[in-house]
C-alpha positions in Angstrom: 72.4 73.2 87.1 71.3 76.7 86.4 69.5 76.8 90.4 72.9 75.4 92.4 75.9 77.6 92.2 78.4 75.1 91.9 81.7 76.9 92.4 80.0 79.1 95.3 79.4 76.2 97.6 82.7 74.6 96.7 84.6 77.5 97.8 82.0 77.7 101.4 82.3 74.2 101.7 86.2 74.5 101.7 86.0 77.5 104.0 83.6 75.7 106.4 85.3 72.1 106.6 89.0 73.4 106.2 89.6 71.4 103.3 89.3 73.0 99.6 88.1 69.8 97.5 87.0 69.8 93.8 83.1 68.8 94.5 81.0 66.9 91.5 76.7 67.6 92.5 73.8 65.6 91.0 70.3 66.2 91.6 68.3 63.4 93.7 64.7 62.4 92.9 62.1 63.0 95.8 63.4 64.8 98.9 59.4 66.3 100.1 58.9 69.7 100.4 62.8 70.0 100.3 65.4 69.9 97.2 68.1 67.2 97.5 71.2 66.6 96.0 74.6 64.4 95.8 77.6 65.9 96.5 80.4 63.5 95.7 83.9 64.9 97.0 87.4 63.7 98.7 86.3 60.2 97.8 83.0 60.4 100.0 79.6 61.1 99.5 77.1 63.3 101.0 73.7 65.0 100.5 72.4 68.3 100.7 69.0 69.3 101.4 67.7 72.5 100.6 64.7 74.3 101.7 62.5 75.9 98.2 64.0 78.7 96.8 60.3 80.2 97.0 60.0 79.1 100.7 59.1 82.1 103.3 61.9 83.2 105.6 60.1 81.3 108.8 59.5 78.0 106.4 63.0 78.2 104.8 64.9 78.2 108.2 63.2 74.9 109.2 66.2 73.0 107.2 68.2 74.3 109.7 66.4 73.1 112.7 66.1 69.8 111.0 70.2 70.1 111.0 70.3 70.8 114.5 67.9 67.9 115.4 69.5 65.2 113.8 73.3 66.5 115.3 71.3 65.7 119.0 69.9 62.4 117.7 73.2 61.7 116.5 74.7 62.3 120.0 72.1 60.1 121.6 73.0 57.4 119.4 70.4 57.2 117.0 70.8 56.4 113.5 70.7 59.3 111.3 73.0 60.9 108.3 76.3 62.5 109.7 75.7 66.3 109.5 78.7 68.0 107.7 77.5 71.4 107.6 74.5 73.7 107.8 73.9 77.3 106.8 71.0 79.9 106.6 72.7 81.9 104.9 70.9 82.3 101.5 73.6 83.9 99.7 75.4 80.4 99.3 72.6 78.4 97.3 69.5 81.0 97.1 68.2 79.4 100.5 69.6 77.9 103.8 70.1 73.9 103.5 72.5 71.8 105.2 75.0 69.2 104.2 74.7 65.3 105.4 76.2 62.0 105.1 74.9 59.9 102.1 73.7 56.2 103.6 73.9 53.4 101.1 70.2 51.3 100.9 66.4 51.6 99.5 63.5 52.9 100.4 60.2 51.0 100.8 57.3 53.3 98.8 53.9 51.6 97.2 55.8 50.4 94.2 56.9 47.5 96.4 60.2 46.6 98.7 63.5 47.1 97.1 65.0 44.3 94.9 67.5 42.6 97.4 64.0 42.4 100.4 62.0 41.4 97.9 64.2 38.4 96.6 64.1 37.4 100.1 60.5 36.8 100.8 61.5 34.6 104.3 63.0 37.7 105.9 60.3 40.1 105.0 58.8 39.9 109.1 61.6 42.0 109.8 60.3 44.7 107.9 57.7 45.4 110.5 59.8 44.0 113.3 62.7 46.9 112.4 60.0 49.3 111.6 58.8 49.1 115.5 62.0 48.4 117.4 63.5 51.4 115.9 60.5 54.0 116.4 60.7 52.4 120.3 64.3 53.6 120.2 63.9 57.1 119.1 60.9 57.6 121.8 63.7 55.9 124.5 65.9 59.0 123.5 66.4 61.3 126.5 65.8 64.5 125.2 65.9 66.7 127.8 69.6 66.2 127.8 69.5 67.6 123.8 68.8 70.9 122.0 65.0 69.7 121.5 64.3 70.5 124.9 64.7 74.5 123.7 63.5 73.5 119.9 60.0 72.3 121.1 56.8 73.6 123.5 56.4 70.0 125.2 53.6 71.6 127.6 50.0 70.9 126.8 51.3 69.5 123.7 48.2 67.2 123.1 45.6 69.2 124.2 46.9 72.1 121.4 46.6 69.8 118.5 42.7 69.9 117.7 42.5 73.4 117.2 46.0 73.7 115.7 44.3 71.6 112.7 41.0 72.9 113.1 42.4 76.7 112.3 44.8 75.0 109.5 41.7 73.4 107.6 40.0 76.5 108.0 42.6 78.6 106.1 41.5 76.3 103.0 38.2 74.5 103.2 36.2 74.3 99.9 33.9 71.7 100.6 32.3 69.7 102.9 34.0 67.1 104.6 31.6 64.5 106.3 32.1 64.4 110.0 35.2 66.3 110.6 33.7 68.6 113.1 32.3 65.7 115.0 35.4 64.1 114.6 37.1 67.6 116.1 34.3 67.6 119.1 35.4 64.0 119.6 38.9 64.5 120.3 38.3 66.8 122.5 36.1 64.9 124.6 37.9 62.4 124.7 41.4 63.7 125.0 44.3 61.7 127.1 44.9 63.2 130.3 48.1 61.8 131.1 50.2 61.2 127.3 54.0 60.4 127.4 56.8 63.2 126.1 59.2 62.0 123.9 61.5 62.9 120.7 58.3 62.6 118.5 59.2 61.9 115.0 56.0 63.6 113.4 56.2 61.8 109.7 57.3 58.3 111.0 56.4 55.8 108.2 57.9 52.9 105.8 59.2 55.5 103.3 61.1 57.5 105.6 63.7 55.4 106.8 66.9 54.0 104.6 66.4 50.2 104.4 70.3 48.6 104.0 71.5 47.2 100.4 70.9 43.9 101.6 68.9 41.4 103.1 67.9 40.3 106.0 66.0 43.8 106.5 67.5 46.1 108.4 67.1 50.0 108.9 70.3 52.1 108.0 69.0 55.1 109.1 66.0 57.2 109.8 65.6 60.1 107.7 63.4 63.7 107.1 63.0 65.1 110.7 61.3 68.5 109.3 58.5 67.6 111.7 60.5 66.4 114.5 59.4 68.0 118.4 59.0 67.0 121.8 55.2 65.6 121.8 53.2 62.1 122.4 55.0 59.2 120.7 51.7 57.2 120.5 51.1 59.6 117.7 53.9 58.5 115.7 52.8 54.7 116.1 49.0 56.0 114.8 51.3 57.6 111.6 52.9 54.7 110.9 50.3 52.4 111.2 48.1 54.5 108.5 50.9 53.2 105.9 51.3 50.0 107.0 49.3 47.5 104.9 45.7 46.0 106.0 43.0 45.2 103.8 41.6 48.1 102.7 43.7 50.5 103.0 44.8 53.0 99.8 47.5 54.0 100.9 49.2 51.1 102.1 53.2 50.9 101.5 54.4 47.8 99.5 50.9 45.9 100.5 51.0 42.3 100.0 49.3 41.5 96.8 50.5 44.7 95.2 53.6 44.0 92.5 56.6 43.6 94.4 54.6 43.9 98.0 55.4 42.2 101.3 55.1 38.4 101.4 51.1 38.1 103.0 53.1 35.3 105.0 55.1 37.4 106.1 53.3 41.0 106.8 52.4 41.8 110.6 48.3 43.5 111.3 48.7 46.8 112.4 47.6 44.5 115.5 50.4 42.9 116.1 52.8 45.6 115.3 51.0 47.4 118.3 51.6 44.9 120.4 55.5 44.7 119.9 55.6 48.4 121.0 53.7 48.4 123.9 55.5 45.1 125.0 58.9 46.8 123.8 58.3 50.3 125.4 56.0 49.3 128.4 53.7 52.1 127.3 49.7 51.8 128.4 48.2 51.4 124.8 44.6 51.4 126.3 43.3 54.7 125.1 45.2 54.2 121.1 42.3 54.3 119.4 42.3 58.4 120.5 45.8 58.1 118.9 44.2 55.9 116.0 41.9 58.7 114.9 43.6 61.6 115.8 46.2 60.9 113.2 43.9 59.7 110.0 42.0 63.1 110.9 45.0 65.2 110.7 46.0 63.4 107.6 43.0 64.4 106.1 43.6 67.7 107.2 47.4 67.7 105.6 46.1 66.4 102.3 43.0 68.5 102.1 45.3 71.5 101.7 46.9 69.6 98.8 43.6 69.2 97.2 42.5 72.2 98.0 45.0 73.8 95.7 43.6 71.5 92.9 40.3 72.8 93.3 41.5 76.7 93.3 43.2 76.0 90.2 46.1 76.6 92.4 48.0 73.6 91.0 48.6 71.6 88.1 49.9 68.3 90.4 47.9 65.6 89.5 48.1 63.6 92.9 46.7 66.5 94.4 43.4 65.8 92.4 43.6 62.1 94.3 44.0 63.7 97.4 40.1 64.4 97.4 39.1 60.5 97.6 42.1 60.0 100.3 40.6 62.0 102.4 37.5 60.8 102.5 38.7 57.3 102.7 40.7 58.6 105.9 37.9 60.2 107.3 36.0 56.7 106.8 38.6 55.5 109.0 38.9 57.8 111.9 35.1 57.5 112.4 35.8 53.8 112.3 38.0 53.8 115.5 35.9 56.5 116.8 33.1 54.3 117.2 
């Protein structure tokens, strides 16, 4: 691999853990906006995620607050990869990355649930079940106690977010987008005057937890905490939801019906999954719907700057061109719980 310097981390790996190994690395598929690999060595394996070689100084050092994250979730007893080592230091591998525990199991995208969940079509309610109960566990974390209380601005968190996105969208509008200013003027109106503070996940979905090798379902770990801050955890339900399958929805993970999808017999509403949370956590769900479009809008927002790009001629990606319908459709759906 011409862009990882093979005997270079060897010898910093050595240096760093005390114990010069032989190391073999192989590339992973996926990994985001991140580069991943396997790192096989002393008879265990582990992962490394990178931040892009072209990242900017401010974006490139975000692996290593991800690293620092994960090492206080770890301490609060949350299920996440084992951090061996992190760096910043782009000397090593051309940008800073850190070093994790690899965690056996699948991952649940649109092309359907993994073989072994899939094979067991009885056991598939746990899906959602695991999907909830674990999200309800991060947002129990006490994170005061941790390094996230000095990571994150937890003050006026909700009432920064509209005109976070607003000022993000307008670094890159080239079109017009039906109702997303009403949408903005909405939000604001309407805003929560009393949200909770939790460990906010800030990309919590389907496809970014580790589902175990076998069945019954079960989540391993949770996984990609690039996002991760002190904020409202009813946003993270309202992201998770927007993935989780209902009729109608493009963008649905492993929707029943699709090849390979969640048994319909077996596949919570969003409804219900709502309802386990608030019955888990004790949380007042009464104002969600705030929650409900607030997310799909800033989704919208994300993938427009995707799209974007496609339009500028700025990339060659051909999801990006798809983008453009998704984020109508989402817009579809914030004014839908807007209403």
């Amino acid at each position: 691999m011409t862009d990882f310097d093979v005997p270079r981390f060897t010898a910093w790996l050595g240096e760093v853990t005390g114990e010069p190994a032989d190391v073999t690395v192989t590339p992973i598929r996926g990994g985001g906006s991140c580069e991943m690999f396997r790192v096989d060595r002393l008879d265990e394996s582990w992962v490394v995620r990178r931040a892009p070689l072209a990242a900017v100084s401010a974006t490139a050092h975000q692996v290593v607050r991800e690293a620092r994250i994960m090492e206080a979730l770890v301490s609060q007893g949350i299920s996440v990869p084992r951090i061996l080592a992190r760096t910043d230091d782009p000397a090593i591998l051309g940008a800073p990355f850190f070093v994790m525990s690899f965690v056996e199991g699948d991952v649940i995208r649109r092309d359907g649930l993994p073989e072994p969940l899939r094979n067991d079509p009885d056991s598939n309610g746990a899906i959602g079940e695991q999907l909830i109960d674990t999200l309800a566990q991060l947002h129990a974390v006490d994170w005061a106690s941790t390094a996230l209380a000095d990571m994150s601005r937890p003050d006026g968190f909700l009432g920064r977010q509209v005109d976070r996105w607003l000022s993000q969208l307008d670094s890159y509008r080239v079109r017009h987008l039906p109702g997303i200013d009403d949408l903005a003027a909405w939000l604001r109106t309407n805003l929560p005057q009393h949200g909770d503070l939790t460990v906010m996940h800030g990309d919590y979905k389907l496809d970014n937890v580790i589902w175990a090798p076998t069945a019954p379902p079960r989540i391993a770990c949770i996984v990609d905490f690039e996002m991760t801050t002190v904020g409202d955890p009813l946003i993270d339900l309202a992201w998770a939801m927007i993935f989780w399958p209902e009729e109608g929805n493009p963008i649905a993970l492993a929707a029943p019906g699709s090849p390979n999808g969640i048994h319909p017999d077996h596949c919570q509403t969003p409804a219900q999954l709502v309802d386990r949370y608030a019955v888990t956590t004790g949380r007042d769900l009464s104002n969600f719907d705030w929650y409900q479009v607030f997310s799909a809008w800033k989704l919208a927002i994300v993938l427009e700057g995707s799209y974007a790009k496609h339009v500028r001629g700025q990339s060659r990606n051909p999801v990006h061109e798809v983008f453009g319908a998704i984020v109508d459709n989402l817009l579809i759906r914030a004014r839908r719980f807007a209403q």
